[in-house]
Structure formats: structure tokens, C-alpha cells
Residue frames as qw, qx, qy, qz and C-alpha x, y, z in Angstrom:
[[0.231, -0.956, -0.170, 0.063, 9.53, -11.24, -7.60],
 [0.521, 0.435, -0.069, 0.731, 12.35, -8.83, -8.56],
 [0.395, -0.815, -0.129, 0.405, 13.80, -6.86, -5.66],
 [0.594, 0.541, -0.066, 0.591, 15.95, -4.10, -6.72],
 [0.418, -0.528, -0.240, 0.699, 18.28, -1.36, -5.42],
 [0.378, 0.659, 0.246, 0.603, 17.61, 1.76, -7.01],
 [0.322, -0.097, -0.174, 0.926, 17.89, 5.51, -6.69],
 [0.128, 0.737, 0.616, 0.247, 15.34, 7.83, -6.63],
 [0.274, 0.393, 0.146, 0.865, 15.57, 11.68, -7.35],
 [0.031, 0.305, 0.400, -0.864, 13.96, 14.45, -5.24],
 [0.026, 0.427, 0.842, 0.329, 10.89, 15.20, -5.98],
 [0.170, 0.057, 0.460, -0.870, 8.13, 17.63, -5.09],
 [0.208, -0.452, -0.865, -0.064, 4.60, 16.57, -3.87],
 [0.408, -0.329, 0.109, -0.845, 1.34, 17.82, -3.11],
 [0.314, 0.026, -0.911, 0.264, 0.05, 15.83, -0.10],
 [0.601, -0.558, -0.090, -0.565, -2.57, 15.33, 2.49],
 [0.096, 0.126, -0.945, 0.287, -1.04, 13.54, 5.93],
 [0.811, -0.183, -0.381, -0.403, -4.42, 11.23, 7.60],
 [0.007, -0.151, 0.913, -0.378, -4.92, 9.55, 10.70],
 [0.770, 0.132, 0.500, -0.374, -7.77, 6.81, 10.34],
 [0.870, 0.213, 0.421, -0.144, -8.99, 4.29, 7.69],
 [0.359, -0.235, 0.738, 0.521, -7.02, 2.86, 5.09],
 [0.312, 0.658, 0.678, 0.099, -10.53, 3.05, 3.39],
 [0.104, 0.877, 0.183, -0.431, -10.43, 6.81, 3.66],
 [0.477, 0.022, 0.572, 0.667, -7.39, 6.64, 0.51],
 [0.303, 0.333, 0.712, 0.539, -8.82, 6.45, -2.24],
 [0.127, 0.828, 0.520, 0.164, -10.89, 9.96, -1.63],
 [0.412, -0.787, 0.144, 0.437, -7.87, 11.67, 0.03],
 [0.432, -0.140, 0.605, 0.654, -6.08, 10.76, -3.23],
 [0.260, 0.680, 0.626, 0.280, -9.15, 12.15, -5.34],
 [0.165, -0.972, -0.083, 0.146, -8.74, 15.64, -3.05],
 [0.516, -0.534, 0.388, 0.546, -4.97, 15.54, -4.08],
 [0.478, 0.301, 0.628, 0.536, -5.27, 14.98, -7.80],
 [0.068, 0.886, 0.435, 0.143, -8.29, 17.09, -8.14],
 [0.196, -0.936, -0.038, 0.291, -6.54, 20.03, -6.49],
 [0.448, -0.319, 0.569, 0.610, -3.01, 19.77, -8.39],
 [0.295, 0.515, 0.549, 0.588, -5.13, 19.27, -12.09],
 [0.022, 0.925, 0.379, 0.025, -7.70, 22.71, -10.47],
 [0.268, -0.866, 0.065, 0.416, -4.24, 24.72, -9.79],
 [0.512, 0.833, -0.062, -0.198, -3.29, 24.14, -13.06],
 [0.003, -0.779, 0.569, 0.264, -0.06, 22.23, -12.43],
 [0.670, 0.414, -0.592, -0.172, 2.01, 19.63, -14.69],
 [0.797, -0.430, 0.396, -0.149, 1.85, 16.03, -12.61],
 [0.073, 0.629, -0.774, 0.001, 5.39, 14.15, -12.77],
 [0.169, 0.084, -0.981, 0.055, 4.50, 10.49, -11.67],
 [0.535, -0.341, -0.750, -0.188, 2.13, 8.42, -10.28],
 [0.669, -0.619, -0.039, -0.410, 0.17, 8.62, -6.92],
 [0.576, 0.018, -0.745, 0.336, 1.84, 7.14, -3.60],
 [0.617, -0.715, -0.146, -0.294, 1.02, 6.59, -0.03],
 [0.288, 0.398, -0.643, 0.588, 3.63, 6.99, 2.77],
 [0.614, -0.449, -0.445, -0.473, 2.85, 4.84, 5.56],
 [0.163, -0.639, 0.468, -0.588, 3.52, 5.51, 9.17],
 [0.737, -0.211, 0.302, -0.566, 1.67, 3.49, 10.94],
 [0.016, 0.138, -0.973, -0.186, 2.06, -0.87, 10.82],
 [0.688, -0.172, -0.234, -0.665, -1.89, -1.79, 9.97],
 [0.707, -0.215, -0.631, 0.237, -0.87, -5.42, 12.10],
 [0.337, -0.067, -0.415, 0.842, 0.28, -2.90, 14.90],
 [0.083, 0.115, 0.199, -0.970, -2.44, -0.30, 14.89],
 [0.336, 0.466, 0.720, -0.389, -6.05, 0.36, 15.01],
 [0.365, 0.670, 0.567, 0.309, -8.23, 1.53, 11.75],
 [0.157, -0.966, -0.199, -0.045, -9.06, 4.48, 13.07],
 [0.375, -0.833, 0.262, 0.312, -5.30, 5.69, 14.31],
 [0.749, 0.210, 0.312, 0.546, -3.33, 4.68, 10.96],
 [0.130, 0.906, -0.136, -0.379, -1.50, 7.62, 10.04],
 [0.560, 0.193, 0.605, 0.532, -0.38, 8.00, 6.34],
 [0.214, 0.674, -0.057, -0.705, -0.16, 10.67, 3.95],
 [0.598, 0.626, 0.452, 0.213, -1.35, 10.23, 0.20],
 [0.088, -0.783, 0.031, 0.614, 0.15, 12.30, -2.78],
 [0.697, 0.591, 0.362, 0.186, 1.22, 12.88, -6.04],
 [0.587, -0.231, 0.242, 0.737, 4.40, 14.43, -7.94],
 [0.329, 0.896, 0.222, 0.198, 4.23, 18.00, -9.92],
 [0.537, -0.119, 0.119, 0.826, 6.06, 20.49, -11.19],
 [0.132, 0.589, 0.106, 0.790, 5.81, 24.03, -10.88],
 [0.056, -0.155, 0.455, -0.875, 4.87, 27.20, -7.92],
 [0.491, -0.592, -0.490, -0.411, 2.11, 26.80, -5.83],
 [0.255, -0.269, 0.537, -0.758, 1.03, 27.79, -1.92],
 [0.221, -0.226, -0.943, 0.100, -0.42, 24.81, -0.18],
 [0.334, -0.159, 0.042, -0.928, -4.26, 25.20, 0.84],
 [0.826, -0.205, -0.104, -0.515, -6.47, 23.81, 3.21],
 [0.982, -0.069, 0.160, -0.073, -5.87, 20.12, 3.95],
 [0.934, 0.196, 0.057, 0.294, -3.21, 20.12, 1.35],
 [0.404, -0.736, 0.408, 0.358, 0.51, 20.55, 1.75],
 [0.549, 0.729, -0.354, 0.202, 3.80, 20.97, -0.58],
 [0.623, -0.561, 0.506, 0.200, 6.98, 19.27, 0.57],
 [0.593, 0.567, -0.556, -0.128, 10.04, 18.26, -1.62],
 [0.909, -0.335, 0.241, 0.059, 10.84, 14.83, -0.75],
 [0.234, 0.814, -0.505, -0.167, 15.09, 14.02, -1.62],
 [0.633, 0.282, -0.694, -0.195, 16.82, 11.65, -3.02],
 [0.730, -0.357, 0.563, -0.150, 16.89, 8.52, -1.30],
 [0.429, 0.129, -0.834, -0.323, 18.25, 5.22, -2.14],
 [0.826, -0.013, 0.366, -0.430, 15.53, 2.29, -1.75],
 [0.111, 0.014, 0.963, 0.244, 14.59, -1.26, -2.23],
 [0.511, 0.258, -0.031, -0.820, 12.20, -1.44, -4.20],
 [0.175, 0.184, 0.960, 0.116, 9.65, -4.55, -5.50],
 [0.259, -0.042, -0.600, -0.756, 6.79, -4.69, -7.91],
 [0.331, 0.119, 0.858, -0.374, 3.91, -5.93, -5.91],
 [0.411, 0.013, -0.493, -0.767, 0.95, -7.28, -8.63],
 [0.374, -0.369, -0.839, -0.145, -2.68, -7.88, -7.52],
 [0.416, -0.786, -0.426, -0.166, -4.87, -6.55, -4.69],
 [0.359, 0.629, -0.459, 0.515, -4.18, -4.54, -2.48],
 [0.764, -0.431, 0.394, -0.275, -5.05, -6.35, 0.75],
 [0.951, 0.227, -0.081, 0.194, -2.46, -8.89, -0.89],
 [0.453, 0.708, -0.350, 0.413, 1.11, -6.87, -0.05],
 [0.651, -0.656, 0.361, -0.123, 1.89, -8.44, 3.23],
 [0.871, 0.056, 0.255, 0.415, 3.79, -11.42, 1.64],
 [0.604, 0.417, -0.083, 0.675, 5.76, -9.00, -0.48],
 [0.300, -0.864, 0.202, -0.350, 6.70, -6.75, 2.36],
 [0.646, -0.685, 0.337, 0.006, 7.80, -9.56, 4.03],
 [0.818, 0.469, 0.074, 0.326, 9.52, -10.59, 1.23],
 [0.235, 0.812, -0.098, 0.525, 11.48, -7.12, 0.81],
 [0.273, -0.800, 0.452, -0.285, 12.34, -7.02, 4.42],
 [0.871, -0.281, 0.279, 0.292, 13.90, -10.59, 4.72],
 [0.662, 0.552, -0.112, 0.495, 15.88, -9.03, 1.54],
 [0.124, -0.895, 0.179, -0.389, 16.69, -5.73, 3.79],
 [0.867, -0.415, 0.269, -0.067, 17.96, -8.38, 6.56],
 [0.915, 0.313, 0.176, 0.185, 19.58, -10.86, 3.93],
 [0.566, 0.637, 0.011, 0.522, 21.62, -7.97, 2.36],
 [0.475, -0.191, -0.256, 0.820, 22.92, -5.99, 5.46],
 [0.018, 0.550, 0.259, 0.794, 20.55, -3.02, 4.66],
 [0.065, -0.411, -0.601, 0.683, 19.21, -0.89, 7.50],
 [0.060, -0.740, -0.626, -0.240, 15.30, 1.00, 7.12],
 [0.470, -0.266, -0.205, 0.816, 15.83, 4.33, 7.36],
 [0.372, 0.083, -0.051, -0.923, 11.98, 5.80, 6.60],
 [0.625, 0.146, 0.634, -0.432, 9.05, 5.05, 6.20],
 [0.306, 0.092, 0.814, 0.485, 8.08, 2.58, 3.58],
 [0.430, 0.459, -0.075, -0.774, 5.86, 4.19, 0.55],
 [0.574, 0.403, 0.712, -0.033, 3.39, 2.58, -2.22],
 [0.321, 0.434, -0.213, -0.814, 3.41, 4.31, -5.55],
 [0.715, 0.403, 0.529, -0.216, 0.03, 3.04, -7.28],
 [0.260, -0.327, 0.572, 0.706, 1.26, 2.35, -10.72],
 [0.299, -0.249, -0.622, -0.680, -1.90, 1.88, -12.46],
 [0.346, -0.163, 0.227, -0.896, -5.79, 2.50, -10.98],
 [0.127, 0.007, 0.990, -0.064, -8.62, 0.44, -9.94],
 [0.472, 0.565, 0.277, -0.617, -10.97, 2.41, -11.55],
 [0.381, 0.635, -0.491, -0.458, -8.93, 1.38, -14.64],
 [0.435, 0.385, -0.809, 0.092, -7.96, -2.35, -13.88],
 [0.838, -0.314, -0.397, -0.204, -9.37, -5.45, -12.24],
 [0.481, -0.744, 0.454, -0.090, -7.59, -5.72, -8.61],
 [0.854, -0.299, 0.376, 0.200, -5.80, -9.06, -9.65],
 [0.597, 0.340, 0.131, 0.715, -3.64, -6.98, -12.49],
 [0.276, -0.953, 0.047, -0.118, -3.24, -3.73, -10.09],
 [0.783, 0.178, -0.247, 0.543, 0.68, -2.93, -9.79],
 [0.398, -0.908, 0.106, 0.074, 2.21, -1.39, -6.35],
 [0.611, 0.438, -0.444, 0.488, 5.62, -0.32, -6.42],
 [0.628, -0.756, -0.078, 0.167, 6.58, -1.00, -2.67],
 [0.542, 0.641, -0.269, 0.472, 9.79, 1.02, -1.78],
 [0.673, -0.664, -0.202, 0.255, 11.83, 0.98, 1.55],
 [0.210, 0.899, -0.314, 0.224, 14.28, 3.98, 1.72],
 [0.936, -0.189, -0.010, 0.297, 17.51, 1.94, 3.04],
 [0.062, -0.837, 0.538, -0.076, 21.20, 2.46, 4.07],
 [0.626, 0.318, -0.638, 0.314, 24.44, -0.07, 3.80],
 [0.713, -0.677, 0.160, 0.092, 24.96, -1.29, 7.54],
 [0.086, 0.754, -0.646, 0.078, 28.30, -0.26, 8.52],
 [0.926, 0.017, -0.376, 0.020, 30.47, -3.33, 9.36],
 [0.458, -0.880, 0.122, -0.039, 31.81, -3.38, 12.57]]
């Protein structure tokens, strides 16, 4: 498991935020795509989920998380969905490969790094699905997990 530091560029997203099932995803992401391809604009990256909520820490039903997808060009948010530019950030970032009810170990991986290295959490951690499970068996499915992070100062 390769942890890196990286950068990552601003960005703008069309989103939906969600409070309940982790089940409900995958159709919240279907209402995001779908609308971005129906408004005609040019999509920049993969899907990701920004997750609020700790699923050990919270009920099904009260998980709050927003689902989205990168594009480029003008639009006016409708309905459900929203526009936001998200900005640079630096993160740690890890490859997580296999299910996705499997990414607790590499979470806790990533945060004993965050620990390890002096790094402070400074958002919420995000998932960007790198390939699909409509495309790919769940035990080659690849999550990029990413914690947005700061240097602790040193006192």
C-alpha cells in the first residue's frame, strides 16, 4: 500500500449532498452523471463521495455525504443538484483495491500515516471511484481514498 502526499487542483463539481444509506450511492451518483451528460457538459474526472459522517459512529439512515463528479463548463444548478468549486488542497492519498465494504483497514492505515508523519485532518475525507462495478468484479474495484491534510506546526 502506497501512501502518498500529493496536490490536488481546484476543481468544479456537480453534486448532490444525502443524509441516509450508504446504499442510496450508487443512484445519487446515476442522478449526477445523468444530469451533467443531459446538460451537455464535458466531465473532467472520475466520480467521488465526500463523507461527513463516520459509518462506525452513525446510524444508516443519518450518514450524510455528498456524491459527485468533475466538469467543465456554465451551468445553473437544478433541483437536487448543486455546483460548487472545490480548491486546491493538499492530501494523503492511498489506492484502496477491492470491495468496497473492505476500506476500513486502509483508512486506518492512512490515518496511523497522518499520526506517524505529524499531519493534521483538515476536511472531510473523500473516495474518488476510479473504475465501476458495473464494469469490474468488486475484488479488482480501485478507491482512491484522500484526506485533505496540513503540516502540524512544531511547538
Amino acid at each position: 500500500m502506497e501512501i502518498e502526499l500529493k496536490d490536488v487542483r481546484k476543481k468544479q463539481v456537480a453534486y448532490i449532498f444525502h443524509v441516509g444509506s450508504i446504499e442510496e450511492l450508487s443512484d445519487l451518483m446515476g442522478e449526477v452523471v445523468g444530469w451533467v451528460m443531459s446538460e451537455g457538459l464535458q466531465i473532467t474526472g472520475p466520480p467521488y463521495g465526500i463523507y461527513y459522517s463516520v459509518p462506525s459512529e452513525t446510524p444508516p439512515e443519518q450518514m450524510k455525504y455528498e456524491v459527485g463528479i468533475p466538469f467543465i463548463g456554465e451551468v445553473k444548478p437544478e433541483g437536487k443538484v448543486k455546483v460548487k468549486k472545490i480548491p486546491d488542497q493538499t492530501v494523503l492519498s492511498v489506492v484502496h483495491r477491492g470491495p468496497y465494504h473492505e476500506v476500513g483497514p486502509t483508512y486506518a492505515a492512512l490515518m496511523d500515516h497522518v499520526m506517524k508523519e505529524g499531519y493534521e485532518v483538515v476536511g472531510a475525507p473523500v473516495e474518488i471511484y476510479l473504475n465501476s462495478p458495473m464494469e469490474f468484479p468488486e475484488i479488482e474495484l480501485m478507491t482512491e481514498i484522500q484526506f485533505p491534510v496540513v503540516k502540524k506546526e512544531s511547538c
